[in-house]
C-alpha positions as CSV (number, residue, x, y, z in Angstrom):
1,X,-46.6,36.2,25.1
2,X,-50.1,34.4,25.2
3,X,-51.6,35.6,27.7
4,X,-52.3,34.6,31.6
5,X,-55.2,31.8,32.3
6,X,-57.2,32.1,35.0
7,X,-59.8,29.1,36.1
8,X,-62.3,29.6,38.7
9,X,-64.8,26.5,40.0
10,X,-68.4,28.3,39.9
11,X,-70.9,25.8,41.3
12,X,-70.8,23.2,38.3
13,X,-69.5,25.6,36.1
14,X,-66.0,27.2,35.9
15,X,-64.9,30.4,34.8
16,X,-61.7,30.7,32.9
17,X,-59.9,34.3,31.9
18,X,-57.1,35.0,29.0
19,X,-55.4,37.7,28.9
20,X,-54.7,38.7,25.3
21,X,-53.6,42.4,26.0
22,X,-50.7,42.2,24.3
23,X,-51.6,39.5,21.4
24,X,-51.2,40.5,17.8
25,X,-55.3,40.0,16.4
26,X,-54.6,36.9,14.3
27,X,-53.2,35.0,17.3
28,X,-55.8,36.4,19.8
29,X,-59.2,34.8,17.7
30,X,-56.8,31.4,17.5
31,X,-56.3,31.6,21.2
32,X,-60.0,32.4,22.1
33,X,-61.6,29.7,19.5
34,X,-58.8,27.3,20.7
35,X,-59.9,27.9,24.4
36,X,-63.9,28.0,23.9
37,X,-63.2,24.5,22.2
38,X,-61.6,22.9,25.3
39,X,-64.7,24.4,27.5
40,X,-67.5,22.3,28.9
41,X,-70.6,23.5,28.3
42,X,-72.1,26.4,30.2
43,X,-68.7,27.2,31.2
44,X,-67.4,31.0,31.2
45,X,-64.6,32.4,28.9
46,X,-63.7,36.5,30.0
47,X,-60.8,37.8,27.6
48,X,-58.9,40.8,28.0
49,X,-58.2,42.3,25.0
50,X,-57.1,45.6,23.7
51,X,-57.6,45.5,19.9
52,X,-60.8,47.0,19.1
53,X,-60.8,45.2,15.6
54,X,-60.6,41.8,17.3
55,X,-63.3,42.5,19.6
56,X,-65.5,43.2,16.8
57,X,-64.4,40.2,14.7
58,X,-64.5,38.1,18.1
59,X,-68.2,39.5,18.6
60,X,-69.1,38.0,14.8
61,X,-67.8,34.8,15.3
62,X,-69.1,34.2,18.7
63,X,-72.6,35.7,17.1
64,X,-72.3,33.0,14.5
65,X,-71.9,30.2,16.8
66,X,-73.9,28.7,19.6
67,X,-71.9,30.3,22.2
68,X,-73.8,33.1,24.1
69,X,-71.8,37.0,24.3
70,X,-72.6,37.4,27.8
71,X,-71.0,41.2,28.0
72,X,-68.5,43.6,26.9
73,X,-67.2,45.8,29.2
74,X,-65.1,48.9,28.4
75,X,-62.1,49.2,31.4
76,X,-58.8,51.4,31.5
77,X,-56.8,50.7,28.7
78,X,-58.4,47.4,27.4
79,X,-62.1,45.7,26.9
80,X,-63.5,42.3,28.8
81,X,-65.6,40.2,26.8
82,X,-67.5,37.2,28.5
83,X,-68.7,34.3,26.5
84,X,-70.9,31.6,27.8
85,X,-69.7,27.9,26.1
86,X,-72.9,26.8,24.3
């Protein structure tokens, strides 16, 4: 399953949600780089993910690029990572 997508307007900006939960990792970063790349800028990506070692390899590459990590916040059973389009 890939996931739910969520799109919310925000003023000029919209905020979009993925739900990778239940991704494996390899298909979750292809999903969240394949997302970020369809945003316009200043838009908002939150993605639910569960895999600890994609949300530190999601971290790096979002680190490495001129997209912005806006938070990571630690719920139930899964994290929420919000990245700013750059």
């Amino acid at each position: 399953m890939f996931g739910i997508i969520l799109a919310h307007k925000l003023e000029m900006t919209s905020k979009l949600e993925i739900n990778l939960i239940d991704t494996v990792s390899w298909l979750s970063l292809l999903k969240c780089k394949d997302m970020l790349s369809k945003m316009a800028l200043g838009d908002v990506l939150e993605v639910l993910i569960k895999d600890s070692e994609v949300i530190e390899n999601l971290t790096k590459i979002v680190n490495r690029s001129q997209d912005q990590l806006l938070q990571t916040l630690r719920e139930e059973d899964h994290s929420r990572i919000c990245i700013k389009k750059g």
